[in-house]
RODO-2510 file (C-alpha; in nm, 4 decimals, decimal comma):
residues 57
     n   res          X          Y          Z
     1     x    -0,0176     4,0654    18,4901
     2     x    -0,1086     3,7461    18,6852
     3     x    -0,0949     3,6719    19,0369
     4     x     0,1313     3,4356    19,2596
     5     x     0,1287     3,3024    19,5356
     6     x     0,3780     3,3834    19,7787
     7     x     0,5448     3,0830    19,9428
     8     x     0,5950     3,2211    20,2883
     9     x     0,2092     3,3659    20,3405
    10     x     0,0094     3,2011    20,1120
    11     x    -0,1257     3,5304    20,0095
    12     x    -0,2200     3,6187    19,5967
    13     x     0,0259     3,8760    19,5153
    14     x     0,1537     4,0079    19,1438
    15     x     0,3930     3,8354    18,9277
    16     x     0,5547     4,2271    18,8938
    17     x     0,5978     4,2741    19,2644
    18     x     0,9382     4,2988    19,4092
    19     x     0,8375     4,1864    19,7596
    20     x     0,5101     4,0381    19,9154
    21     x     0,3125     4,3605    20,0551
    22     x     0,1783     4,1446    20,3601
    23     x     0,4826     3,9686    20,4950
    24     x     0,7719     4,0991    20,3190
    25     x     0,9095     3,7971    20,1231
    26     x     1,2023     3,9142    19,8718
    27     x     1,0708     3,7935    19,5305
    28     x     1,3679     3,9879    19,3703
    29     x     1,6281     3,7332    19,5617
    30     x     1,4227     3,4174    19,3949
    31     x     1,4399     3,5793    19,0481
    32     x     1,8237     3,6788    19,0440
    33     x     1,9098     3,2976    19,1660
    34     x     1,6400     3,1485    18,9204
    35     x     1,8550     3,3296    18,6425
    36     x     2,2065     3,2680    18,7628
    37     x     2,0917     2,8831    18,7405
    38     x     1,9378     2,9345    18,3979
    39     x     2,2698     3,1235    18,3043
    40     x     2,4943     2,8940    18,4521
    41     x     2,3350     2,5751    18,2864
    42     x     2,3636     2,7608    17,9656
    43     x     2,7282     2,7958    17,9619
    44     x     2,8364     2,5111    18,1290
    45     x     2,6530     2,2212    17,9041
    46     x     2,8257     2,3840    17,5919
    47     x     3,1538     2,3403    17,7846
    48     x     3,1318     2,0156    17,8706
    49     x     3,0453     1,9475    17,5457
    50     x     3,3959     2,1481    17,3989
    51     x     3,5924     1,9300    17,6788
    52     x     3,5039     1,6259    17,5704
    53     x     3,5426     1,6777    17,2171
    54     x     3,9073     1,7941    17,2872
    55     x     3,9341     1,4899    17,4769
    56     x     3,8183     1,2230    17,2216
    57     x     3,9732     1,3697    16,9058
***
């Protein structure tokens, strides 16, 4: 377990937590958008790549 800090109070919270115990900030929301880019980016550079082999061969 390490410790973050949390963008809207500045305050050390854990890398676990779902939500900043001071102010409230969603962590959860961060880490579901944070995948959905690293998922997205993972499918779409393959299919690119597919396209434009179809294309040029």
């Amino acid at each position: 377990m390490s410790l973050i800090k949390c963008p809207e109070c500045n305050k050390m919270v854990s890398n676990t937590a779902n939500e900043c115990p001071k102010c409230g900030y969603d962590f959860q929301v961060k880490r579901d958008l944070n995948s959905f880019l690293i998922y997205l980016l993972f499918w779409s550079i393959p299919g690119i790549l597919v396209i434009l082999m179809m294309l040029f061969s």
